[in-house]
N, C-alpha and C positions, 0 to 999 in steps of 0.2 A: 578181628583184632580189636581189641580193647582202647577207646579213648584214654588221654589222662588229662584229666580235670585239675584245674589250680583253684581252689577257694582261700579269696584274700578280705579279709575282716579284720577289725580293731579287734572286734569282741566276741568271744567263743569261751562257751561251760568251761570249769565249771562257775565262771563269772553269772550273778543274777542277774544281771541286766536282761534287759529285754531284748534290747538287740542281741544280743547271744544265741537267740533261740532259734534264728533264722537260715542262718550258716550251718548252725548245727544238725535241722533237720534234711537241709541238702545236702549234707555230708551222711547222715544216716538213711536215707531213703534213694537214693541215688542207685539203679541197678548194677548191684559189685559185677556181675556178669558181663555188661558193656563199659565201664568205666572202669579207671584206677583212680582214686580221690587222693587229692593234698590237701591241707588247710595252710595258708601260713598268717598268724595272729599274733597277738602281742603279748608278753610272756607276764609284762607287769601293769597293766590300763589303769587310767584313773578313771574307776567307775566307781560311782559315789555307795553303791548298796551291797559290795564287798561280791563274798564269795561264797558257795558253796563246797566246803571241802571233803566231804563226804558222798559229791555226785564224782563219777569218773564218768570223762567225756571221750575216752576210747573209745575205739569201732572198728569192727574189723574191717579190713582192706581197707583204710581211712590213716596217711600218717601226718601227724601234726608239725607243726613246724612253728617252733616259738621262738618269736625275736624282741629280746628285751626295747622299752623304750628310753631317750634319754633321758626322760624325767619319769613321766608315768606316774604311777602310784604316790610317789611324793608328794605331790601336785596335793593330793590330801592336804597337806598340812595348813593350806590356804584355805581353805572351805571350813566356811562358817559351822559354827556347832550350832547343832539343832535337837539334841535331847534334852537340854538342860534351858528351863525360863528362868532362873534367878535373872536378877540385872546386870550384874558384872558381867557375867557371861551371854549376856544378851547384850551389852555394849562391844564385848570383845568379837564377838558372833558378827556385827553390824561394822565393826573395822575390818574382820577378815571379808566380809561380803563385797565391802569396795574394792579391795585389793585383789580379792578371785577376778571380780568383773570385768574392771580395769583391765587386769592381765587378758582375761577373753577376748575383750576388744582389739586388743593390740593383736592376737591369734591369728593368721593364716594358713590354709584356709580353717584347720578348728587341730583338737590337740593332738593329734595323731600327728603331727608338724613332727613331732619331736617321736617318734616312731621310725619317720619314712628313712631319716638319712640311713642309719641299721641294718633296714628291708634295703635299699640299695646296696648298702657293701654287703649282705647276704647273697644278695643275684650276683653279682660282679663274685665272689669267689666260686658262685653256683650254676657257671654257664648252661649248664646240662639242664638244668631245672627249664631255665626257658624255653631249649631248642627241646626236650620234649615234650613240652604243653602243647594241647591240641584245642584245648577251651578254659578259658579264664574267666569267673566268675568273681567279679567285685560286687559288695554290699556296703551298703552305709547302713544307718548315721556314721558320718566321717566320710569326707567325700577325699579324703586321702586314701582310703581303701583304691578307689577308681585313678587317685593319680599313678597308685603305683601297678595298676592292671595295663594302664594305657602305656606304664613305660615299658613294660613288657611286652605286651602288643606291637608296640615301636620296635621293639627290637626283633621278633620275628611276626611277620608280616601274614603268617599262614595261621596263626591264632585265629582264634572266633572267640571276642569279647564280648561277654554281657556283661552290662553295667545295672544291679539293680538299685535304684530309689526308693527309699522308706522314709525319707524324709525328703522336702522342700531346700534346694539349695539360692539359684538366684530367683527363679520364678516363686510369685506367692511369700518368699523372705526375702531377697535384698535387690527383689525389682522395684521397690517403692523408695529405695534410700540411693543418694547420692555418693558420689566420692569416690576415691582411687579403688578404696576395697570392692564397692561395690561393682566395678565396670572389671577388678581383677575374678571376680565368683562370675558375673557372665562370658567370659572371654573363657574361662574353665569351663563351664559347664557347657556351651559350644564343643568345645573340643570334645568333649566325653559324646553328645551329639552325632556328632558328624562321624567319629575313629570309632564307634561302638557297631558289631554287628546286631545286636540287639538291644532295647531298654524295657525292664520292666518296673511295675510301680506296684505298691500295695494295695491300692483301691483304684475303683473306675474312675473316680473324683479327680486323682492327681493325676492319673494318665490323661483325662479330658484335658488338663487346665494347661498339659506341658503341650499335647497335639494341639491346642489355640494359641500358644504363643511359638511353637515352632513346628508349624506342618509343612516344612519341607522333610522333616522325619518321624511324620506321625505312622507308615507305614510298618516302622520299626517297634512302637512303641506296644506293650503287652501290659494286660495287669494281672497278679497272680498274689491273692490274699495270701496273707500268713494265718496260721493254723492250727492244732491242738494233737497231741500225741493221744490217739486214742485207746491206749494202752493204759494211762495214767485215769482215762475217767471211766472203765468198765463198770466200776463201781458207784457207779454216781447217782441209780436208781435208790439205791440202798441209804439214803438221808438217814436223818432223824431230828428233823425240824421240833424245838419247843413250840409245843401248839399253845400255850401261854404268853410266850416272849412273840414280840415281832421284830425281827433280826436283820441289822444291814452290816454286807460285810465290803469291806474296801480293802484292794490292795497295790501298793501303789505309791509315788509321790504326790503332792498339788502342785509340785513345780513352781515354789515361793508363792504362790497364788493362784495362777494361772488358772489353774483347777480347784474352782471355790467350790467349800463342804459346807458353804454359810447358806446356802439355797437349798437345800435338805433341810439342816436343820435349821431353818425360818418355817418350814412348812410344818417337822413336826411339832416346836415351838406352838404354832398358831393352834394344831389337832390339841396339843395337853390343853390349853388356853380354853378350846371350846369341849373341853370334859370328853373327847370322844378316847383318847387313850390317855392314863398314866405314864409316868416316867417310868415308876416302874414294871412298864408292861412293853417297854424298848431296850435295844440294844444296838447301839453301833460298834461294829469291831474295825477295827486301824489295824491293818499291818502291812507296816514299813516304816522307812524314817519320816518323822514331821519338825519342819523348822519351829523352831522356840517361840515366834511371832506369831506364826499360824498358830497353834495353841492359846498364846495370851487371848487371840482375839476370839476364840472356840470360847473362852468364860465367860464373853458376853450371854449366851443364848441360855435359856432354861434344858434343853436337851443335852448341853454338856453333862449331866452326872447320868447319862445313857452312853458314854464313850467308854469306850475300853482300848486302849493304845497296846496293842501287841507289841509293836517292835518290829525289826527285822527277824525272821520267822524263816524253818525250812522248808523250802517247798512245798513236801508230804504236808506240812502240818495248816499250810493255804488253799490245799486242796479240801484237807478234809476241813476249813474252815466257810470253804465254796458249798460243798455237799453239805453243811446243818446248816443253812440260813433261809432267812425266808425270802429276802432280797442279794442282789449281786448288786451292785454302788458303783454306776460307772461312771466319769466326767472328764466331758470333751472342753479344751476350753476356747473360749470364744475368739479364735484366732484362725485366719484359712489354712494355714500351715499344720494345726491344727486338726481342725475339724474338718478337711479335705483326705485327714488320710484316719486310721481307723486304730484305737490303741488294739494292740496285741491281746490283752487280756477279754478284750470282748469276745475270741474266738474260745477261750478257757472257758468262761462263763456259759458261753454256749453249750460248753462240751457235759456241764455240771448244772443242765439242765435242770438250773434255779431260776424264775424269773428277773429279768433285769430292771434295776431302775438308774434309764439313764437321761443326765442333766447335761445339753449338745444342743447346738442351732440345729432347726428342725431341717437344716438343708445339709446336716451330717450324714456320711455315707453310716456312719455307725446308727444315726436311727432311721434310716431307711432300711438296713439290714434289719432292726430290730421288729419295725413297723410290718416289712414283707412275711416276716417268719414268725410272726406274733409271739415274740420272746421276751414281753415286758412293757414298760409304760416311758415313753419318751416326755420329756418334761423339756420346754422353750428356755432357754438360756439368753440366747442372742440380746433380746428384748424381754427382761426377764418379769413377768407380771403375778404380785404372790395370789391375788383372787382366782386368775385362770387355773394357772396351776393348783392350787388347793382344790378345788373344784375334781379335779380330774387324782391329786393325794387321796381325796373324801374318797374317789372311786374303789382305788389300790386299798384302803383299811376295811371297805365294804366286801370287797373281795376275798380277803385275805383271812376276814372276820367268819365268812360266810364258808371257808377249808376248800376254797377254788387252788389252792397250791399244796393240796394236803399231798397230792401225787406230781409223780416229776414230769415236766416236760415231754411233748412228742419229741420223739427223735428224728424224724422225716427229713428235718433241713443237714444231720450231722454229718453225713456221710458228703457232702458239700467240701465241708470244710477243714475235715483232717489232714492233716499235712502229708499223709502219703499223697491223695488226691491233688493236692497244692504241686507238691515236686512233681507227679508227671506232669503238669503243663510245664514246667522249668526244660524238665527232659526233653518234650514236644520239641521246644525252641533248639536244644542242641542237635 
């Protein structure tokens, strides 16, 4: 007889988000044969990099369950504008950024706040829904996903909860701060603890760091990488790298900074500087939103008239932006919360076996993955030194120069990391 699975997420296709991607593929890869799948997610999110409306995130034996949020999408109208650098709109940009923030601050525990009451009078007219769940899978980011799994779990007692982590809640972020919020995120996150039949994490890193701060349930805890459709990069031997241009492509936010582009380009700055490349024998491509600041300050560097700003971009069109380049642009940023867990996009990169050049404290599970599978050149951030570094750039333009990437990637690590492989360990656990 067939299980029925509840998957509960803020964010599900065809939202770009990243976290979208992860519910999605346990809802598509999940054996329809032993399971019956629900999703229930939010019909209007405020996720800042919009939507895909041309993907349909239908599946068979998979039915969706959308519950409008109170505010949701609105919630836009506070978030700073970030295409446009004139000054008016970089003062108005820097008054809505206060008042986004501000509002954040005051958030409990993040915006899905204004989701949950909804998903509760949903349950409450949907008694059936709960009594027949046999296994509930909450995901974050948004650790209201997990509040509204455990109220269901509360409610019938024969449930089997996993609660998965993709992001740092009080451990690693608000174990270092004081004050009522933060003793209310641990007293939460306890509970999810203790009422959880299992936890898993996205990298080894972050399950290490929750098993040291709470191993009376380290027995519980699992890691289970997120992953790559490997349907979408069959074609990814079939490039066509300019053997002329030397190409870096980024996709992605810098998260107001957090993830500085200025350590790239310092290094290739210094390469035109000492005659060994042209400006115009580079290319960086951007695609996604960039705040107005971040750019003002991108015209400091000589390498800025090597940028090329995409935009928000359709998927297909990031993929085939992954397959023509000669580098993948990844950046962790120097933060444990951070660089403990692994961005999403480094398993794509993997799949579009282009080497990678990523700028990560060298104690990043993301370049240790890189380092083990020799998939690229990890570059010291933490303590960021531009002579080491350049030293080891000088290497990558030696390489590069000399058609060491003129062919793609072994494939030997990929079959690792696709997300079929990912969900059955998820399955394992049920």
């Amino acid at each position: 007889m067939k299980k029925n699975v509840l998957i509960i997420s803020y964010a599900y296709p065809p939202n770009n988000v990243a976290g979208a991607q992860r519910p999605y593929a346990l809802a598509k890869h999940l054996d329809k044969k032993k399971y019956n799948v629900k999703v229930v997610t939010c019909d209007n999110p405020d996720l800042s990099i919009g939507e895909n409306k041309k993907f349909d995130p239908t599946l068979d034996g998979v039915e969706i369950i959308k519950i409008r949020s109170k505010i949701g999408n609105s919630a836009s109208q506070l978030r700073p504008e970030i295409d446009s650098v004139n000054n008016k709109t970089s003062l108005l940009s820097k008054l809505k950024s206060i008042i986004f923030k501000t509002g954040q601050r005051l958030i409990f525990p993040d915006k899905g706040m204004f989701w949950t009451p909804n998903v509760k009078t949903y349950l409450k007219q949907n008694q059936k829904l709960i009594r027949d769940t046999d296994i509930v899978f909450s995901t974050s980011p948004g650790v209201t996903s997990h509040q509204i799994a455990q109220l269901i779990n509360r409610k019938n007692k024969s449930i089997q909860w996993i609660a998965d982590f993709r992001d740092f809640n009080y451990v690693e972020n608000w174990s270092d701060k004081r004050g009522i919020k933060a003793q209310l995120h641990k007293r939460m996150e306890t509970s999810f603890l203790k009422e959880a039949a299992a936890i898993t994490f996205v990298t080894k890193t972050m399950q290490n760091a929750y098993q040291d701060f709470y191993p009376q349930y380290r027995d519980k805890m699992n890691c289970v990488y997120n992953g790559f459709e490997n349907k979408e990069f069959k074609g990814s031997a079939n490039f066509s790298v300019q053997e002329s241009k030397l190409s870096f492509f980024y996709a992605g936010s810098f998260y107001n900074g957090q993830r500085s582009p200025f350590t790239l380009m310092q290094l290739i700055d210094k390469a035109i500087e000492d005659n060994l490349i042209t400006e115009d024998e580079v290319e960086i491509r951007i695609a996604g939103n960039i705040e107005a600041d971040m750019k003002l300050e991108m015209k400091n560097f000589k390498s800025y008239s090597c940028l090329e700003f995409l935009g928000t971009i359709p998927r297909i069109e990031v993929l085939e932006q992954m397959n023509n380049s000669s580098f993948l642009w990844l950046i962790v940023a120097n933060l444990k919360s951070h660089y403990q867990t692994v961005p999403i996009k480094l398993f794509e990169y993997i799949a579009a076996r282009r080497p990678i050049i990523n700028f990560a404290p060298s104690q990043s599970e993301s370049s240790q993955i890189i380092k083990k599978n020799n998939l690229g050149y990890n570059f010291e951030t933490l303590e960021f030194n531009l002579e080491e570094n350049y030293l080891l750039f000088k290497e990558l333009l030696f390489d590069f120069k000399n058609g060491q990437f003129d062919e793609p990637l072994s494939d030997l690590s990929l079959k690792d990391f696709t997300w079929d492989n990912q969900i059955k360990q998820i399955e394992n656990l049920f």
